[in-house]
C-alpha positions in Angstrom: 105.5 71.9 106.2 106.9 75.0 103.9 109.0 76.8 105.6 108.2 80.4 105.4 110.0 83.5 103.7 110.2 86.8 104.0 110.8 89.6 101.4 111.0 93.4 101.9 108.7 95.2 98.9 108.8 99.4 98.9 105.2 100.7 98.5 105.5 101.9 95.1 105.8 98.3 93.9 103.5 96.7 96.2 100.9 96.5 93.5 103.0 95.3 91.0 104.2 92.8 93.7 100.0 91.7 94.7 99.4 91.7 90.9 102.5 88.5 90.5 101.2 86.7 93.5 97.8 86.5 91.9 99.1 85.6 88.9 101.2 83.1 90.1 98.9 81.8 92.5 95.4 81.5 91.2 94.0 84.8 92.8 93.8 84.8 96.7 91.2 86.4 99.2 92.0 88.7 102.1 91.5 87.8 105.8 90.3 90.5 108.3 92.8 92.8 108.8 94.8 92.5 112.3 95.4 95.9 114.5 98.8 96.2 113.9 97.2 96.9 109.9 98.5 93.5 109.0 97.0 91.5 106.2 96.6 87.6 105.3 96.4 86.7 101.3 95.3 83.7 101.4 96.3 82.1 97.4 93.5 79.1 96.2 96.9 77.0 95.6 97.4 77.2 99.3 100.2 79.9 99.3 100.0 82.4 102.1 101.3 85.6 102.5 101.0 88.1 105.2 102.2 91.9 104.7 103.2 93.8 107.9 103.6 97.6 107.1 106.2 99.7 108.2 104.5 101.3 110.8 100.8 100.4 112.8 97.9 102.4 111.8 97.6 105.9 113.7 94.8 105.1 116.7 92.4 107.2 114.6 92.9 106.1 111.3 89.3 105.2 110.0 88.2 101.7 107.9 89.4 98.2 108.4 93.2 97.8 107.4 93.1 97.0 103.1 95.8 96.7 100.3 94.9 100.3 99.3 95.8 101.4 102.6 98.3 99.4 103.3 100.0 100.7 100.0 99.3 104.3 101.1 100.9 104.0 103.9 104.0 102.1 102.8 104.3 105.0 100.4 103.5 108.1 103.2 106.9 110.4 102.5 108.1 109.8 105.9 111.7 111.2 107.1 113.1 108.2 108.9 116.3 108.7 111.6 118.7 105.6 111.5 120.5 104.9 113.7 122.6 101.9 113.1 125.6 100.7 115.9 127.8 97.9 116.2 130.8 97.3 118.3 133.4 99.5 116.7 131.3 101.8 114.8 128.2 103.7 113.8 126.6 104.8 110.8 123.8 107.8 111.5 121.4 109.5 108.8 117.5 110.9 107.8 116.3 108.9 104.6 112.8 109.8 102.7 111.0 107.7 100.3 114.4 105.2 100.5 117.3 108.2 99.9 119.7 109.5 102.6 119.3 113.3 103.1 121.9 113.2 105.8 124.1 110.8 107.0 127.3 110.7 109.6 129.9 107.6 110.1 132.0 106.8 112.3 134.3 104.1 114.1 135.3 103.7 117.7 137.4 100.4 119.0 135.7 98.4 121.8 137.2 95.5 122.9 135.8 91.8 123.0 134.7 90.2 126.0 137.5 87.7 127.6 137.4 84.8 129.9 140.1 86.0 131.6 139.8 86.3 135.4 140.7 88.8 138.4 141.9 91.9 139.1 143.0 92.1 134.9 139.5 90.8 134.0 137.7 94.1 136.1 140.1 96.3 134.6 139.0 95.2 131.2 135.5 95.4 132.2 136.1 98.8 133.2 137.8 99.6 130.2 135.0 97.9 127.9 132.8 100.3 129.4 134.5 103.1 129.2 134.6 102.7 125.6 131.1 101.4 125.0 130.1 104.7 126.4 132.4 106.5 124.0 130.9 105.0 121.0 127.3 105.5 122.5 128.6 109.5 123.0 130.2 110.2 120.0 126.6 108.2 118.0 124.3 110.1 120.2 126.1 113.6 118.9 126.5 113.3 115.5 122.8 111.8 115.6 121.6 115.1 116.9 123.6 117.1 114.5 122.4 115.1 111.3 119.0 114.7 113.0 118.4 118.5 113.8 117.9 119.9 110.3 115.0 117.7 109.2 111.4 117.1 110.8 111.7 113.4 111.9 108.9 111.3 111.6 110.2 108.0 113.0 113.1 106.1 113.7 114.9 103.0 112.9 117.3 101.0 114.8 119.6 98.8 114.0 123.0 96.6 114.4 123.3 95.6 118.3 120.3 96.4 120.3 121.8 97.0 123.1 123.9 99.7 121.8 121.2 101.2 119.8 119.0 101.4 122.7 121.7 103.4 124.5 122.0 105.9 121.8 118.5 106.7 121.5 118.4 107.4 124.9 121.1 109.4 125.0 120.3 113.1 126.4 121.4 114.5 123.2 118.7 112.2 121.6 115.7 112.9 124.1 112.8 114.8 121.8 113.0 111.7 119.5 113.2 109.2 121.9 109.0 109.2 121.6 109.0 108.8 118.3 107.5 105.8 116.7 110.1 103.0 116.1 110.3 100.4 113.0 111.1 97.1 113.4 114.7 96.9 114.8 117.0 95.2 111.8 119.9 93.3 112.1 123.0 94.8 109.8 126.8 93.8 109.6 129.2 96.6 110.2 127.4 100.0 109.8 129.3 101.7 106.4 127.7 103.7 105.0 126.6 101.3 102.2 124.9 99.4 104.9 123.6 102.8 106.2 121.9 103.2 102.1 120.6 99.7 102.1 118.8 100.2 105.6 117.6 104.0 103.8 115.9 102.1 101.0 114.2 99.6 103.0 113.4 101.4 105.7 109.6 102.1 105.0 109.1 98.6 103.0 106.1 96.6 103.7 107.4 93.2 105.6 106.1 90.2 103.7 106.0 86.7 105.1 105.5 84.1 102.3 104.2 80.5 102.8 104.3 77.9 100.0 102.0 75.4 99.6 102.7 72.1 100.9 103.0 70.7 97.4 105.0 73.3 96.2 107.3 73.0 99.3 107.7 69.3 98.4 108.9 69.8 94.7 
């Protein structure tokens, strides 16, 4: 059984991306779209590949999901707020069409959990927290400043989830919590060249290839 990848591809080269697989692949035919505006290419080698957009189809978007609008909507100029947090720092900013417009770093030290035991293991609990919330503050702030002089259309997480969640819910954070959310991506230490890398992919269309068993094989 191939085991299947997956490949980020921007909207303005998702045609030039559909135009290789065919090429490569004999042609392919298109299953009913999915709600979630998915769609399955199905190759005549036996290669599949099934493109997720960035973000559902709006609840009164008209026609069955297609490439064409798929593409369109992969390419919508969309201002995205990131909002990427690890333990020990955060990287904030508002991309469109895969730039940064806006962006804020930071660091702030929390410690690693311990096995130790007792009275010293609540204090370091206590102290963990203490500076888990003072990462999740001083995130949450800057967010809203950076945040404040653009019209956000959605938002991206990413790093640890937990902590991410936590921001976005911060007060400071509230008329964005409603916005919709991309899919939540895993990055190492949020610099700010990790902050660009999530900017440029932010509104890619999510492809998960499948070789043919053959192929696989080889």
């Amino acid at each position: 059984m191939a085991e299947p990848r997956t490949v980020l591809v921007s909207g303005e080269r998702l045609a030039g991306w559909l135009e290789r697989f065919a090429q490569r692949n004999g042609g392919y035919t298109i299953d009913a779209g999915s709600p979630d505006g998915a769609l399955t290419l199905n190759a005549s080698n036996g290669c599949r590949a099934v493109l997720v957009p960035p973000l559902p189809p709006a609840p009164e978007a008209a026609g069955a999901p297609s490439v064409q609008a798929l593409t369109a909507a992969a390419g919508e100029p969309r201002a995205v707020a990131l909002i990427l947090v690890r333990r020990g720092g955060y990287s904030v900013g508002v991309a469109r069409h895969g730039r940064l417009l806006a962006s804020k770093t930071g660091t702030r030290y929390v410690q690693s959990r311990t096995a130790a035991g007792g009275w010293s293991q609540q204090r370091f609990a206590r102290r963990r927290a203490n500076q888990a919330s003072s990462l999740v503050q001083a995130a949450a702030e800057h967010a809203s400043a950076v945040f404040s002089a653009h019209p956000i259309d959605c938002v991206q997480l990413g790093g640890d989830r937990t902590l991410a969640l936590e921001v976005l819910a911060h007060p400071a954070l509230a008329q964005y919590a409603h916005l919709p959310r991309l899919p939540f991506t895993a990055v190492p230490d949020p610099r700010l060249a990790v902050l660009q890398r999530a900017a440029a992919e932010a509104m890619s269309v999510r492809i998960t290839i499948t070789d043919p068993p053959e192929a696989a094989a080889g």
